[in-house]
N, C-alpha and C positions, 0 to 999 in steps of 0.2 A: 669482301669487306677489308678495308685498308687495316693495317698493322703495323704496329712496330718494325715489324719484323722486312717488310718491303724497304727500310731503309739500308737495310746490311749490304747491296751493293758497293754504294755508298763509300762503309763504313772499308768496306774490305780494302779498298782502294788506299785510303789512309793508310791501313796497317798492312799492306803489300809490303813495302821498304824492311818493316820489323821480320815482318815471316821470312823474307830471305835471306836477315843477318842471323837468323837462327837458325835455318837450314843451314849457312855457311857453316856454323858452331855445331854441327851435328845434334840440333834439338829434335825430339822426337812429339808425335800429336802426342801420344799417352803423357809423356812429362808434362805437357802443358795441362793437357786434362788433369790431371793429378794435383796439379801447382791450383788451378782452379779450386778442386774438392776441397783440397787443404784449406784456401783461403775463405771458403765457404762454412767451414766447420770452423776454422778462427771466430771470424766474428758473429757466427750465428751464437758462439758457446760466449762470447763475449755479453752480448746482449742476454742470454740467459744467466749467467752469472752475476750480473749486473743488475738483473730486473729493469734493463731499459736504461740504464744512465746515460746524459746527455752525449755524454762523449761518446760512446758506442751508437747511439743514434744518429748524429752527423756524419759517423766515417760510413755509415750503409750507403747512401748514394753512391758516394766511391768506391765502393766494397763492389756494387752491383756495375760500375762501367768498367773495370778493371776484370770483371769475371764474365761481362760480356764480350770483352776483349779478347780474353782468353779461348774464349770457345771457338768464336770466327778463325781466333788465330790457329788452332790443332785443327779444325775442318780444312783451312786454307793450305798447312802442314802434308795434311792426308791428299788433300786433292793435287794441288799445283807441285809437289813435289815425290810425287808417287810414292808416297806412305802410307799408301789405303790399307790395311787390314780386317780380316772380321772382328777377331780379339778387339783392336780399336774404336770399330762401328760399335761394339756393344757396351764397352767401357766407356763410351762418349754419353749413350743412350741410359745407363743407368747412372752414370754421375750427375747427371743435369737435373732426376728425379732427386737424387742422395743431397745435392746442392739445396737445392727448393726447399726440399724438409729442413734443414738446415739452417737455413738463413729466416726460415719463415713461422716454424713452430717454436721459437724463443718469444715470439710478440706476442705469445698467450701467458706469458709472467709478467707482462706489463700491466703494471693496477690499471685499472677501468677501462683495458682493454676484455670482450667481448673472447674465450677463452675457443669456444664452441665456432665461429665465425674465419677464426685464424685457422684450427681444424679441417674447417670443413675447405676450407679457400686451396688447404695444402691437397686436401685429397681429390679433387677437383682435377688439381694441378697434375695428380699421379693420372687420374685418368685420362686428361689434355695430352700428355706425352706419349701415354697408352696407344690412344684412338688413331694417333701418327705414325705411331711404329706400325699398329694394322694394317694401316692401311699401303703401307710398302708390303706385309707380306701378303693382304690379300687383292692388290693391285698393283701391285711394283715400284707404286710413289708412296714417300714419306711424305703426310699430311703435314704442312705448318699454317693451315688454315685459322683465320683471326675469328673475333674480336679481343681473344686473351690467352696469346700464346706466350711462351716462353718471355720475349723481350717485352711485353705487356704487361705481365707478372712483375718483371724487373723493374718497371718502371714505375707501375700506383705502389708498391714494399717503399722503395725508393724514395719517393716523392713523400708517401706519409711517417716515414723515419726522418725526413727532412721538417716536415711540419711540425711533428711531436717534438725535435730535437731544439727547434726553436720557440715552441712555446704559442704556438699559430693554429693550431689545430682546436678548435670550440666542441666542449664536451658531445660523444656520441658519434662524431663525425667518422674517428676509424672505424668502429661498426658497422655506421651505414654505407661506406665506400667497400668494406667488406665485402657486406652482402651484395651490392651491386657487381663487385668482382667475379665473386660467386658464381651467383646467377649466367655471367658473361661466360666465365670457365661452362659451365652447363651447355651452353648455348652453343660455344668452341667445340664439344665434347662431340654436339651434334652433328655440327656442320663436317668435321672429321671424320667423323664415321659415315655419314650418308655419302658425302663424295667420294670418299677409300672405295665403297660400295659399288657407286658407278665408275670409277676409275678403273 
């Protein structure tokens, strides 16, 4: 099933130019992973502290292409400039989890946000990442199998911090796109695990 995530080719391509002026600079993946975490706990702690103010609501879209950026970019770091580490591989793999919580359990202090639905969306998400790492240990590939993987997450958070921030979203709506995400996460959880399986 098609994914967000099939476009990162793409994306990579773009940000080739940037990955090699920071190799030039001596940038390491972990600083970027790290430069990530941080901006992630910025404005997830934003919107919590906030209870959802407009302003913290609009800069999420950007919060999320700026920290998709980021990722490609230490993966790209690790790979094309022989930076690979294990230390790295696993500090990638649990930041991206630390991230998610992050950015995504502040929009359960949103009034007439659905408190239980944001929850369950997050814990979804820790299993989506889970089923992936399995299935590299228990078949050699790391699963990024869709409908609701990482840049899929990023993108409905994204899209409905943009709607609430503008005042476009009609009561009930982040709930039920919630739960529809949910359910997808569930779905993702599956598909990951059965093919790590036969992989």
């Amino acid at each position: 099933m098609a994914t967000i995530y099939d476009l990162k080719p793409a994306f990579q391509n773009l940000l080739r130019p940037t990955v090699q002026n920071l190799a030039r600079l001596g940038a390491t993946p972990n600083q970027i992973t790290y430069a990530a975490l941080a901006l992630s706990f910025i404005a997830g702690g934003a919107v919590a502290l906030t209870h959802g103010a407009l302003w913290t609501l609009l800069s999420i879209p950007a919060v999320m292409f700026v920290r998709m950026a980021l990722n490609a970019i230490d993966g790209m770091l690790a790979k094309e400039h022989d930076m690979k580490s294990d230390a790295g591989a696993m500090l990638n793999e649990m930041s991206d989890v630390l991230s998610d919580a992050a950015l995504y359990l502040p929009f359960a202090l949103i009034g007439g946000v659905s408190a239980l639905w944001v929850v369950l969306f997050v814990i979804m998400a820790i299993l989506t990442e889970m089923a992936g790492v399995l299935g590299a240990l228990i078949g050699g590939v790391r699963r990024y199998d869709g409908p609701m993987g990482k840049s899929d997450r990023a993108f409905v958070i994204g899209a409905l911090s943009l709607a609430l921030g503008l005042g476009v979203l009609p009561d009930g709506w982040f709930d039920a796109i919630m739960i529809i995400a949910t359910l997808m996460g569930g779905w993702t959880v599956l598909r990951r695990s059965v093919r790590g399986l036969k992989s």
